[in-house]
C-alpha distance (Angstrom), angle and dihedral (degrees) to the residues before:
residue distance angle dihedral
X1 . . .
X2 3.59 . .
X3 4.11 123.2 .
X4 3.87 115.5 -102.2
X5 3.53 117.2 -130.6
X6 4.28 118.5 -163.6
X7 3.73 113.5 -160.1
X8 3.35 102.3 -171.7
X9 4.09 146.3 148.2
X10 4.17 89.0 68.2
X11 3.67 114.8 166.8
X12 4.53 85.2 -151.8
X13 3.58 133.6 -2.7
X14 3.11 126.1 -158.8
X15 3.93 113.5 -150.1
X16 3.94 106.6 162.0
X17 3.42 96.1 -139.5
X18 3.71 114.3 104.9
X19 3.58 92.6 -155.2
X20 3.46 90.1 75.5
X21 3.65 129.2 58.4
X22 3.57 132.4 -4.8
X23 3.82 83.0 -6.3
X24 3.67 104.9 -119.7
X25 3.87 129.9 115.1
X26 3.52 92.9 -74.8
X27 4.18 99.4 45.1
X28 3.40 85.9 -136.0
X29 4.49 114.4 -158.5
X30 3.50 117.8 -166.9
X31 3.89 114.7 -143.9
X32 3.88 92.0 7.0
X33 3.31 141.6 175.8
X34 3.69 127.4 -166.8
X35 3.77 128.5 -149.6
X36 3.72 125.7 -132.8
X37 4.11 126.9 -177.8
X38 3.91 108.4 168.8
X39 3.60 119.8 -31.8
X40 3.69 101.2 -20.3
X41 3.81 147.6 52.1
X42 3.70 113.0 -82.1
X43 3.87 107.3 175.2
X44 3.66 134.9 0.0
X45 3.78 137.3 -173.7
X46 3.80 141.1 76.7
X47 3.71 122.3 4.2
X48 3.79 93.4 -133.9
X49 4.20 89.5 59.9
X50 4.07 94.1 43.9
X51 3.95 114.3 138.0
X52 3.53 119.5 -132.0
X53 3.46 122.5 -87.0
X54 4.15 141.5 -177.3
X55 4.16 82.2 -110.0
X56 3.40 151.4 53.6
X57 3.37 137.7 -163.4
X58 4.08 126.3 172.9
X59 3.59 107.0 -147.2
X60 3.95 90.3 -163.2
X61 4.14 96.9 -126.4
X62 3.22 87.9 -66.8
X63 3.98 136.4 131.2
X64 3.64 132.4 -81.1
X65 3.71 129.2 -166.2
X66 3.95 145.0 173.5
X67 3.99 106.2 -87.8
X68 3.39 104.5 -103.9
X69 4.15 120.5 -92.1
X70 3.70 106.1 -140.7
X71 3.70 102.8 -166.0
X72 3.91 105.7 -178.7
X73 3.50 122.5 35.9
X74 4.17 134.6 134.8
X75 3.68 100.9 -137.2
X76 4.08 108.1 158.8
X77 3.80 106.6 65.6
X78 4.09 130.7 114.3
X79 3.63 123.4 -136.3
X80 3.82 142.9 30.4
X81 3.68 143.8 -100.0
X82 4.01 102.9 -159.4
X83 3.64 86.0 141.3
X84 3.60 101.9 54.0
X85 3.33 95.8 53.4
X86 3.73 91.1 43.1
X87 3.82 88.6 60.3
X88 3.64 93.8 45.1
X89 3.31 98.2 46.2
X90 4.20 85.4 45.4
X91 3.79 92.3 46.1
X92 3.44 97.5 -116.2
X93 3.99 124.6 139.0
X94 3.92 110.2 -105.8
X95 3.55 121.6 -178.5
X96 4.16 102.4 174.4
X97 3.55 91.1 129.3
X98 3.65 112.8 -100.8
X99 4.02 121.6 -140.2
X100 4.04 77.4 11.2
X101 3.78 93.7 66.7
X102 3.82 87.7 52.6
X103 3.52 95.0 45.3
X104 3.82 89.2 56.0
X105 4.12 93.3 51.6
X106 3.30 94.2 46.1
X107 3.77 103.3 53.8
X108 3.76 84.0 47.0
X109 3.87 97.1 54.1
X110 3.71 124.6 91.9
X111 3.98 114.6 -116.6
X112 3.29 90.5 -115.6
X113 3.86 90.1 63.8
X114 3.59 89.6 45.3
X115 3.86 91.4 57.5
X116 3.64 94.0 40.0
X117 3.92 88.5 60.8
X118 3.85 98.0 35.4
X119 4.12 80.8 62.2
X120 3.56 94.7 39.6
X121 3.63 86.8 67.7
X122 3.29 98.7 31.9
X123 3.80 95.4 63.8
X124 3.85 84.2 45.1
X125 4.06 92.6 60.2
X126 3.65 84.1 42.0
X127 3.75 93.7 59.7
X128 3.80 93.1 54.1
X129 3.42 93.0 46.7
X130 3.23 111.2 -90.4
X131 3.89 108.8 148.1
X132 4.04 104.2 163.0
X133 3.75 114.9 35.1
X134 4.33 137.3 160.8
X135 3.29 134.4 -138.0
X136 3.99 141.7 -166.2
X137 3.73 139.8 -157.8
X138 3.56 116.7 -132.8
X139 3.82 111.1 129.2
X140 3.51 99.6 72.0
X141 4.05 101.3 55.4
X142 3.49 99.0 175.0
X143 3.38 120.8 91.8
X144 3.75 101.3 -113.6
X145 3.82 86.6 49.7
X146 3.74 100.0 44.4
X147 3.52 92.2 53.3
X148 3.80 93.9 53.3
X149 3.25 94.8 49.1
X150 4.14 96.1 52.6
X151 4.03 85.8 42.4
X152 3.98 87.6 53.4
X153 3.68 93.8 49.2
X154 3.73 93.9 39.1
X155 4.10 81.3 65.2
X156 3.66 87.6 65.7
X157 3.83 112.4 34.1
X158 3.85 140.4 10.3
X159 4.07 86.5 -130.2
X160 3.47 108.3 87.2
X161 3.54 132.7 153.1
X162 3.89 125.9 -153.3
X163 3.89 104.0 -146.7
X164 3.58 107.4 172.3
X165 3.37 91.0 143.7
X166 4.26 97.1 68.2
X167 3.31 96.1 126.1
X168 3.96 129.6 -27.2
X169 4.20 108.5 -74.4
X170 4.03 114.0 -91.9
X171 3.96 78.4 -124.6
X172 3.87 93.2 54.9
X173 3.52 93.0 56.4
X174 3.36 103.0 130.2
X175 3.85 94.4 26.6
X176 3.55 116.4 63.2
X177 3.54 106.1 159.5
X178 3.76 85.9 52.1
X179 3.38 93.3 66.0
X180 3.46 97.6 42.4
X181 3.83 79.1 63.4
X182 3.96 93.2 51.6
X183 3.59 89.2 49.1
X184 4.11 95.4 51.8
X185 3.68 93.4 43.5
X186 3.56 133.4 21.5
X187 3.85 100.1 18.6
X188 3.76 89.4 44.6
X189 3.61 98.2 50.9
X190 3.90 87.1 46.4
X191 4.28 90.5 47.1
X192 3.56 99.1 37.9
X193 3.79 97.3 78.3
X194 4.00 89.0 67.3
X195 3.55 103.9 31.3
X196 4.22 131.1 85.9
X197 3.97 99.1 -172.5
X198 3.87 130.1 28.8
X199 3.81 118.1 -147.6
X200 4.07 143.1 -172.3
X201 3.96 129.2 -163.3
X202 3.80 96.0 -125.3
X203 3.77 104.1 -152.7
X204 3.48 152.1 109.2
X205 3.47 104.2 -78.9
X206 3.05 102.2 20.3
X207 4.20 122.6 43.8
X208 4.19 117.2 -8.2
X209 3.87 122.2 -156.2
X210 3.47 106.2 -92.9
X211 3.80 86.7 48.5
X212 3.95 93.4 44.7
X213 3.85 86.5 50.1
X214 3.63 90.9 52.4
X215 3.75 103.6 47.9
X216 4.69 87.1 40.6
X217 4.15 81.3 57.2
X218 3.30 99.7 49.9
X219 4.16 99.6 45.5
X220 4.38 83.1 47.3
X221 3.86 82.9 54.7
X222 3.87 88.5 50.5
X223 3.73 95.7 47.5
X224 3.46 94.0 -91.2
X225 3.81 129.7 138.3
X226 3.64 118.0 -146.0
X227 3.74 128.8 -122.0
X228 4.28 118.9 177.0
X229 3.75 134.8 -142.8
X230 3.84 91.3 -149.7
X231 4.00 142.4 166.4
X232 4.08 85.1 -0.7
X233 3.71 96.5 135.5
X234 4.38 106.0 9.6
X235 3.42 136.3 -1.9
X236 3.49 110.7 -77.5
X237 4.12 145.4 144.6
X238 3.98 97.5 -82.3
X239 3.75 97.1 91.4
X240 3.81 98.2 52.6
X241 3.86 94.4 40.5
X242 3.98 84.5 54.5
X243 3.74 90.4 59.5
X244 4.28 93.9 39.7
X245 3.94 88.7 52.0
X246 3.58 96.5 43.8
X247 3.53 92.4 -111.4
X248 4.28 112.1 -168.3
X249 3.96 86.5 -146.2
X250 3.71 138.4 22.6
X251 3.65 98.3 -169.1
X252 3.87 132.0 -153.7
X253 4.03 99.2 2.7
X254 3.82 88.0 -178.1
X255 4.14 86.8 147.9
X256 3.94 117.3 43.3
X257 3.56 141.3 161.0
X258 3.88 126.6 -145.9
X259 4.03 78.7 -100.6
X260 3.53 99.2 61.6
X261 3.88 93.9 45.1
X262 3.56 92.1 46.1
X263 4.43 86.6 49.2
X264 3.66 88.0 50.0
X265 4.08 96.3 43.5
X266 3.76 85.8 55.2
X267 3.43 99.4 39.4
X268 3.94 138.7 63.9
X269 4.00 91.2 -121.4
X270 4.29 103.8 124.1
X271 3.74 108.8 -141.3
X272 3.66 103.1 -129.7
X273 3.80 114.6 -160.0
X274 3.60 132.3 -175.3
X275 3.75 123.1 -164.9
X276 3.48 87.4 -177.4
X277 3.97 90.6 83.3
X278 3.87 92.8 43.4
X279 4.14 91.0 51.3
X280 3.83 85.6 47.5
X281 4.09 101.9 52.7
X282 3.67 97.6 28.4
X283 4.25 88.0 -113.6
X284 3.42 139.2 160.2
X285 4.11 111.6 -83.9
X286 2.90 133.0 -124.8
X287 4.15 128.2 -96.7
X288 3.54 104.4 -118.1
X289 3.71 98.9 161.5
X290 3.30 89.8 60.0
X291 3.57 102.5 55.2
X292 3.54 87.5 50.8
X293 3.74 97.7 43.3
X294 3.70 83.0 58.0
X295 3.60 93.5 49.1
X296 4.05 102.4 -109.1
X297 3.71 123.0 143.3
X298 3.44 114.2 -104.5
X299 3.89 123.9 -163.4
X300 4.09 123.3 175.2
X301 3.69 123.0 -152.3
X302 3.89 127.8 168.5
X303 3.65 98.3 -118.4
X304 3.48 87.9 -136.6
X305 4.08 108.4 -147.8
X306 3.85 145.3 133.6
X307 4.05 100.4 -112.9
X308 3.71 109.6 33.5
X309 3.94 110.6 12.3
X310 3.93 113.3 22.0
X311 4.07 96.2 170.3
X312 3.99 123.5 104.0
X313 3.81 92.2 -169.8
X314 3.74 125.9 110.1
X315 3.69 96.9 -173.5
X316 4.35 84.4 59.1
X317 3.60 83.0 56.8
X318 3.59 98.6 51.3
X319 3.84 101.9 51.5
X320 3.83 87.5 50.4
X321 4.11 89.7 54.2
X322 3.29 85.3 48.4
X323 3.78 106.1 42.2
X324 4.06 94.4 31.1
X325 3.71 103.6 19.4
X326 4.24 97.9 49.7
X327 4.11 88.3 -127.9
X328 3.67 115.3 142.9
X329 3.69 118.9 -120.1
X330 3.47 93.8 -107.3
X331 3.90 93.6 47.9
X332 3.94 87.3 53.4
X333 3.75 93.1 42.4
X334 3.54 84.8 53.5
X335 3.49 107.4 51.8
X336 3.42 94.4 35.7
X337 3.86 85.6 62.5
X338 3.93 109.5 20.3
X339 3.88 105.4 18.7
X340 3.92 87.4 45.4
X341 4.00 80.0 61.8
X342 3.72 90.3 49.4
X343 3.90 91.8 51.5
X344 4.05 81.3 54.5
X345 3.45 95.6 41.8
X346 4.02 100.3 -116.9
X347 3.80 148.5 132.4
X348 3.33 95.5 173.0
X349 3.83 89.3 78.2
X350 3.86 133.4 33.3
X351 3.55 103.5 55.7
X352 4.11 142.8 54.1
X353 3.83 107.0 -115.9
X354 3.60 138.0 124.8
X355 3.83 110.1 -85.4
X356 4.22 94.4 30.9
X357 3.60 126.7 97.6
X358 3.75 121.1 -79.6
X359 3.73 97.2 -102.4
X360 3.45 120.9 148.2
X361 3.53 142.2 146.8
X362 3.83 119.4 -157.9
X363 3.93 119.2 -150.2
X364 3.53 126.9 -142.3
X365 3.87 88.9 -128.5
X366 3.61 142.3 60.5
X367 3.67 101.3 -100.3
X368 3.64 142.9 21.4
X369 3.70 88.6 -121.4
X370 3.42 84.2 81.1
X371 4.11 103.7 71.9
X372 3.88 79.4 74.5
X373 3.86 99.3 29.0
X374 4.26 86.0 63.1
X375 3.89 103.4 32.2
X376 4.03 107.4 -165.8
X377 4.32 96.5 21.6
X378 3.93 112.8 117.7
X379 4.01 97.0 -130.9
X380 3.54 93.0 166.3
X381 3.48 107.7 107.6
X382 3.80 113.9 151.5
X383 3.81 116.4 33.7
X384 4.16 118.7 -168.2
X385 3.59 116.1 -161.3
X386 3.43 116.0 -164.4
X387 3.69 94.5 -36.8
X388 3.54 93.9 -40.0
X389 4.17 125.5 102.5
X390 3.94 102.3 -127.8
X391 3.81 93.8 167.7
């Protein structure tokens, strides 16, 4: 038998799972307590009707949460771009080479260094709460190097993303369609193996439809379910092939037609966005309320990555939805928890209800209003990792 853990004296907890509760989106429970035997949730509900357990733990009236699900991050990659972003953020014209100058660390460093950052960060997410997070390839692009990268990552998480297909190679230069055929053939069969999802930057400049359609096929033909980078930088065909190929994710969505919302609103695509990126090149944001208005699901993830998102924390993310992006805080609390389980196709994680995982995050505050109410503050203060306290 497994030990029983009670959390209990919580001012709010959040459960995501309107059946519970005060029966909104959240399944909010004043003065809670939650219930954990093993690796999952057991029981949850009010403190005053908590079973006896082998454990106890006084939560202090103060809030508890889903850990966070970050769905789209770039976490195995060498180097640093401090003065790219320092010239951006200056105004100044900087032509280093962007994802390139990654790609070039990272196929020089050792795996070792590529593990030692991958945790680095990791423990980082982990102390603000993030308890469920994916992560891609995409700075190795050669087959040797993508496939390290995904077997890293696979070391870490179950959610990992084969994404060959960042940008075209440095060495393909002058042969695109080439390396589209590297990247739906020999570096897929070689990735495949330690991967779950298969992805493509679908933009100009980088991957167009017909090419995007091409390299999605191939990874569902592999076992591999698709995910998007689409309408990040222009309008463009990534969102609406997302939706037609099942896609779990269409991720950024910063520029959208009535089309594309209307595809996602009748489809079971998540639109993942990340305000991280926006913050971090001064661009246009994305329209949350009117996914939502429309009745899209909306995840947000921090993107996590050396050039155009350098930030591991959720709670960042959700005071800039909620400042910049005109989401409640209990829209971005959600999909920074449940939808970012939706983009990942879960409901194992995400929420606080008998059956999931025992991931939680407790606040140092009375409500979860408050990750957007105090910007910048490091509530988290208790992190429970599948059933197990980790902070």
């Amino acid at each position: 038998m497994s030990s029983t853990t009670v959390i209990t004296n919580i001012a709010s907890l959040v459960t995501n799972d309107p059946s519970l509760g005060d029966g909104s989106p959240l399944g909010l429970i004043q003065d809670a307590a939650v219930v954990i035997e093993g690796d999952r949730v057991a029981w949850t509900g009010e403190s005053s009707k908590a079973p006896a357990t082998d454990n106890r733990v006084d939560a202090g009236g103060r809030a508890v949460i889903p850990g966070f699900v970050d769905s789209h991050s770039h976490l195995v990659f060498a180097g640093d771009r401090t003065q790219e972003f320092n010239a951006r953020m200056s105004g100044r014209a900087y032509s280093a080479g962007g994802i390139r100058t990654t790609v070039a660390a990272t196929r020089a460093a050792s795996d070792e260094e590529l593990e030692r950052n991958l945790t680095r960060y990791l423990r980082e997410a982990l102390r603000q709460g993030t308890t469920t997070f994916e992560t891609k390839s995409g700075y190795g692009l050669t087959v040797e190097d993508e496939a390290r990268a995904l077997r890293i990552a696979a070391s870490h998480t179950d959610e990992v993303t084969y994404l060959g297909a960042h940008i075209v190679s440095p060495d393909y230069a002058d042969d695109p369609a080439g390396y589209v055929a590297l990247v739906t053939g020999e570096m897929l069969d070689a990735c495949a193996p330690y991967a779950r999802w298969v992805d493509v930057f679908c933009e100009k400049g980088a991957f167009d439809g017909d090419q995007a359609r091409a390299i999605l096929t191939a990874g569902k033909a592999k076992g591999l379910h698709p995910r998007v980078h689409a309408n990040q930088l222009s309008y463009g065909p990534g969102v609406q092939l997302a939706v037609e190929l099942d896609a779990a994710s269409a991720d950024h969505c910063t520029h959208l037609t009535d089309a594309d919302i209307d595809a996602l609103a009748s489809g079971d695509t998540v639109a993942t966005l990340l305000p991280g990126a926006e913050f971090s090149t001064r661009a246009e944001w994305p329209d949350a309320r009117r996914l939502i208005d429309a009745g899209v699901t909306v995840a947000l993830s921090t993107d996590c990555n050396p050039g155009s998102s350098f930030t591991s924390s959720v709670p960042f993310c959700i005071a800039l939805a909620v400042r910049d992006m005109r989401m409640t805080p209990d829209e971005a609390v959600w999909s920074a928890t449940a939808g970012g389980a939706r983009a990942l196709r879960r409901d194992d994680v995400g929420r606080i209800a008998p059956g999931a995982y025992a991931d939680l995050a407790l606040l140092d505050a009375p409500s979860h209003v408050h990750l957007a109410y105090r910007p910048g503050v490091p509530l988290v203060t208790g992190v429970w990792r599948r059933g197990v306290r980790e902070i």
